[in-house]
KEDODREN-99967 format. One record per residue (C-alpha): residue number from 1; x, y, z. Coordinates in steps of 0.001 Angstrom, whole numbers, plus 524288, in hexadecimal, padded with zeros to 5 digits. Example, Ala and Ser with C-alpha at 12.3 -4.5 7.8 and 13.67 -1.06 7.14 Angstrom:
<sites>
<site><drense>1</drense><X>8300C</X><Y>7EE6C</Y><Z>81E78</Z></site>
<site><drense>2</drense><X>83566</X><Y>7FBDC</Y><Z>81BE4</Z></site>
</sites>
This chain:
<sites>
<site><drense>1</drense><X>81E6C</X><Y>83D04</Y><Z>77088</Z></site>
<site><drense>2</drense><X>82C2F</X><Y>83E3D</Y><Z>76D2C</Z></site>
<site><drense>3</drense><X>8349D</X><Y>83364</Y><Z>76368</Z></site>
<site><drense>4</drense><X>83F7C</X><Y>82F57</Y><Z>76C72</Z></site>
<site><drense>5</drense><X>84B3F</X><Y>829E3</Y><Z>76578</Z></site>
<site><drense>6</drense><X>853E3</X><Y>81EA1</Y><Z>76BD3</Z></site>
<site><drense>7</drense><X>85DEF</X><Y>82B32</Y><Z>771B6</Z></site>
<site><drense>8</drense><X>8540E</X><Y>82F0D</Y><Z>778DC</Z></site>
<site><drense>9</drense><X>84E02</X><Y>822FA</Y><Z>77F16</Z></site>
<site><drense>10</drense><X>8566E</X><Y>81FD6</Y><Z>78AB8</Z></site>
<site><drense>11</drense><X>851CB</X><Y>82EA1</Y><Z>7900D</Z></site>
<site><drense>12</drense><X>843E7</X><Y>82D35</Y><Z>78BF5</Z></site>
<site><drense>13</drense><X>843D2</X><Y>82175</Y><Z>79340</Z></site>
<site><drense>14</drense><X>84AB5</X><Y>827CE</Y><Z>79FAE</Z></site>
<site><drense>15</drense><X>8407C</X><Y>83217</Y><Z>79FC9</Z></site>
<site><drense>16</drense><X>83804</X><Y>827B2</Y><Z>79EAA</Z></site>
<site><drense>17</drense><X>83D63</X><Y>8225D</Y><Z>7AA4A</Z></site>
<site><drense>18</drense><X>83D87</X><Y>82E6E</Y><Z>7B1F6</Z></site>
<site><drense>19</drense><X>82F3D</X><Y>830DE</Y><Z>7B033</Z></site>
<site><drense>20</drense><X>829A3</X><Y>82290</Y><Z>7B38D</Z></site>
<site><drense>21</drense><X>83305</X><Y>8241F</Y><Z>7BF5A</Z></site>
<site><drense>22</drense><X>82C5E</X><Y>832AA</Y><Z>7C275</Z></site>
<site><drense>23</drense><X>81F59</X><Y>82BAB</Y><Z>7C037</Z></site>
<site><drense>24</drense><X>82133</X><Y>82079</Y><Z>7CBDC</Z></site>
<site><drense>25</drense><X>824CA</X><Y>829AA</Y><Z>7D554</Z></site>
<site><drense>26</drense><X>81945</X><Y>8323F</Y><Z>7D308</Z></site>
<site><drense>27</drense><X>81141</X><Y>82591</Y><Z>7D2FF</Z></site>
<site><drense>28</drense><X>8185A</X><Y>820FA</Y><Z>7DEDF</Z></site>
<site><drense>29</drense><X>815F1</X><Y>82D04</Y><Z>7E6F7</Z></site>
<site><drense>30</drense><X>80A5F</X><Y>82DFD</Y><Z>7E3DE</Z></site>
<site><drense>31</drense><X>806DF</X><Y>8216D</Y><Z>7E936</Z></site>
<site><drense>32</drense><X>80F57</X><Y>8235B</Y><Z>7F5E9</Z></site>
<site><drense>33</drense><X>807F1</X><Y>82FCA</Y><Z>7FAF0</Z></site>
<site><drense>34</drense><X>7FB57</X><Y>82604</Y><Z>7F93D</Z></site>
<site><drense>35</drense><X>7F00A</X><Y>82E92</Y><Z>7FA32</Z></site>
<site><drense>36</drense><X>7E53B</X><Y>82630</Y><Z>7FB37</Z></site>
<site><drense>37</drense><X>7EBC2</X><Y>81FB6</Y><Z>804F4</Z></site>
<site><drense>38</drense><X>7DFE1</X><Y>822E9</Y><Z>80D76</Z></site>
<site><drense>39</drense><X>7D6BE</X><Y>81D51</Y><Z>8053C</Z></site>
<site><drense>40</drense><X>7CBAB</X><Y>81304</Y><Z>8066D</Z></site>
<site><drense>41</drense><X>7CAED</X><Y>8077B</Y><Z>8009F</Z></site>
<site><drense>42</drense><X>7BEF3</X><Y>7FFF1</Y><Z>7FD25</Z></site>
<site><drense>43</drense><X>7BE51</X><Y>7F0EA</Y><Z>7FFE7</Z></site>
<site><drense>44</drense><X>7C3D3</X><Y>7EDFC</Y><Z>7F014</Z></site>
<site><drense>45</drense><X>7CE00</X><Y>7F93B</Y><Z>7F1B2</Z></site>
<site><drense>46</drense><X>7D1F6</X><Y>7F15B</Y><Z>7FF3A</Z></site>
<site><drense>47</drense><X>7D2D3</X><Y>7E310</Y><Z>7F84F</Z></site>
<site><drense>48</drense><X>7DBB0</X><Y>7E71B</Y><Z>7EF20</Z></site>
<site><drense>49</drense><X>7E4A5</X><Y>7F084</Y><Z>7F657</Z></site>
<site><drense>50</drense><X>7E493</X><Y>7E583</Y><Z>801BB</Z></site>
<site><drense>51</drense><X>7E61E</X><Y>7DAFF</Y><Z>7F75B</Z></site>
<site><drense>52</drense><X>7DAEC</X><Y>7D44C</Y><Z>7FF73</Z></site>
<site><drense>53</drense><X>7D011</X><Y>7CF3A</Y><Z>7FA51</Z></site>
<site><drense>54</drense><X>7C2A2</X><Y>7D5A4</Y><Z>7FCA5</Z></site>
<site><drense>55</drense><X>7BD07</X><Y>7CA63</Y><Z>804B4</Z></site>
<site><drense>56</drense><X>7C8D6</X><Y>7CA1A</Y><Z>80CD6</Z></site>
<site><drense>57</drense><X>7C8A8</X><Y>7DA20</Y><Z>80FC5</Z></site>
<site><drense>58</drense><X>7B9AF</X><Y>7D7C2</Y><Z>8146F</Z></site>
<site><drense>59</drense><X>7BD2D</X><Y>7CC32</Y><Z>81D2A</Z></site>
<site><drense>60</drense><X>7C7BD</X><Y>7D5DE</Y><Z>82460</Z></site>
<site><drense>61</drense><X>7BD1D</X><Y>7DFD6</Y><Z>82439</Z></site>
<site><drense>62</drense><X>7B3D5</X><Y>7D676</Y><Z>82AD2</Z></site>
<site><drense>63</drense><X>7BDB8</X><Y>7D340</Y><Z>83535</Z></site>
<site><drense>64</drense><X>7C267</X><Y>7E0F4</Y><Z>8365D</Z></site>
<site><drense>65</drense><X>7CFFF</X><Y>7DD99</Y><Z>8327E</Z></site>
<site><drense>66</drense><X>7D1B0</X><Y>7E941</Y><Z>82948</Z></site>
<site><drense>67</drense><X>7CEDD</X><Y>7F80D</Y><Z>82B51</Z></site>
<site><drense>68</drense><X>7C0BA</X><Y>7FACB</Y><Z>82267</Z></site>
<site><drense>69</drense><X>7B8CC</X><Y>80398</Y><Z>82313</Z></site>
<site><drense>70</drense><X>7AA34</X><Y>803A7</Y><Z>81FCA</Z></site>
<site><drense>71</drense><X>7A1C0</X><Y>80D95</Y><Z>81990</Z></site>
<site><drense>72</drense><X>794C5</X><Y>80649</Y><Z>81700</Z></site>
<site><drense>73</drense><X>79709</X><Y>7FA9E</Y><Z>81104</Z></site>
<site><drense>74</drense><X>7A3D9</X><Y>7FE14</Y><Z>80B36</Z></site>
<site><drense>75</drense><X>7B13A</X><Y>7FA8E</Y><Z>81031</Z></site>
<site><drense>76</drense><X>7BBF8</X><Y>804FD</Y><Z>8106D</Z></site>
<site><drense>77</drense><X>7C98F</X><Y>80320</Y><Z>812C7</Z></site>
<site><drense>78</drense><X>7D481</X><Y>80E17</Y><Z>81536</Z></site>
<site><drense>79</drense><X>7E196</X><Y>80ACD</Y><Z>80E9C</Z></site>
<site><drense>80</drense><X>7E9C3</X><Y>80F70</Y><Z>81A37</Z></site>
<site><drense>81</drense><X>7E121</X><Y>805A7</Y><Z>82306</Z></site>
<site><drense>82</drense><X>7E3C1</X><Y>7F94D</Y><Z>81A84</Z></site>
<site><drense>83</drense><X>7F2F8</X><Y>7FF34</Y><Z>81A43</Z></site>
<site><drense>84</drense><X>7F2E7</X><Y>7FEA1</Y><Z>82913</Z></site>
<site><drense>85</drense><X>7EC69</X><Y>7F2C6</Y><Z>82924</Z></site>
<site><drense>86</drense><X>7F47D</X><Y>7ED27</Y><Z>81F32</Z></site>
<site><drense>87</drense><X>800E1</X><Y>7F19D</Y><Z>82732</Z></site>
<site><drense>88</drense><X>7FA93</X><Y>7EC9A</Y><Z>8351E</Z></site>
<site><drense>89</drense><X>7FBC5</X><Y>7DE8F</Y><Z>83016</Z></site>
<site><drense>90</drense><X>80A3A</X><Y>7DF07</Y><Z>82E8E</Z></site>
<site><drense>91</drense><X>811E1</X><Y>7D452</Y><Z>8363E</Z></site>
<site><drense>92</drense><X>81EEC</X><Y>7D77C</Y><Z>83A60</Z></site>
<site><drense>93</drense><X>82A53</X><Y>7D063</Y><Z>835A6</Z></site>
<site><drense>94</drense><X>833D8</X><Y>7C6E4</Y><Z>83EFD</Z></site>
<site><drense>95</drense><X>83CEF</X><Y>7D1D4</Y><Z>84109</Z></site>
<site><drense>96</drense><X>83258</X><Y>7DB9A</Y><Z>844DB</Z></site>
<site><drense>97</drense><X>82E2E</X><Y>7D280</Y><Z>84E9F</Z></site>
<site><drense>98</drense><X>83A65</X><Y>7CE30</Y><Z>8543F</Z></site>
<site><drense>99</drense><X>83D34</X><Y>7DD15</Y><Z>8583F</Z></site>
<site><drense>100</drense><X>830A6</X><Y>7DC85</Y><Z>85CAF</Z></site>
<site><drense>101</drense><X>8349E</X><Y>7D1AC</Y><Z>866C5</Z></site>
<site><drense>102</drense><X>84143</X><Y>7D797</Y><Z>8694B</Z></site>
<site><drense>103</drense><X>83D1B</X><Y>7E53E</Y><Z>86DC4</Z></site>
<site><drense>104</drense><X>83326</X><Y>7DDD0</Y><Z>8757F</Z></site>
<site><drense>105</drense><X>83C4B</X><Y>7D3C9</Y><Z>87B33</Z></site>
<site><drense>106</drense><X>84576</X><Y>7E0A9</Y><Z>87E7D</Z></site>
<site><drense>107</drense><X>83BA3</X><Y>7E874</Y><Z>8856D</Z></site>
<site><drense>108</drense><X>838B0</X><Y>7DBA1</Y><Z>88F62</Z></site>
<site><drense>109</drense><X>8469E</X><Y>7DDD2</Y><Z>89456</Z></site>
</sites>
């Protein structure tokens, strides 16, 4: 390792700079392509990327409110499910709804 003197800081640090900044976008597309994004999740893996507790996650298993699948007595649960299921929960907002009612109330004329 190199002895920088105070000259040579201010481009030490920009190189500094331009690495870190190389770094997050490998790190960040990595994480965009997502390969596991088929993967199975046990019941502990679910909690915590659900933020639900584990109780909770077997009560909506018990009332089939949440895609699960069972090998056994284990509980399996595909990320791309709980994604969709996630997503099929979303309410629409006052202006989504209000073109709702106006296409509708347009194609009564």
């Amino acid at each position: 390792m190199e002895i920088l003197t105070f000259d040579q800081l201010p481009k030490a640090v920009s190189e500094l700079l331009e690495k870190v900044s190389k770094i997050e976008d490998i790190l960040s597309h990595d994480n965009s392509n997502e390969p596991d994004a088929d993967s199975l999740f046990s019941i502990k893996q679910a909690s915590a990327f659900l933020n639900l507790s584990i109780s909770t996650i077997y009560g909506k298993v018990c009332r089939r409110e949440i895609p699960v699948s069972k090998q056994g007595k284990k509980l399996y649960f595909n990320k791309i499910e709980l994604l969709d299921w996630i997503r099929s929960g979303r309410k629409s907002t006052i202006a989504e709804v209000a073109n709702s009612v106006s296409l509708l109330h347009g194609k009564r004329r």
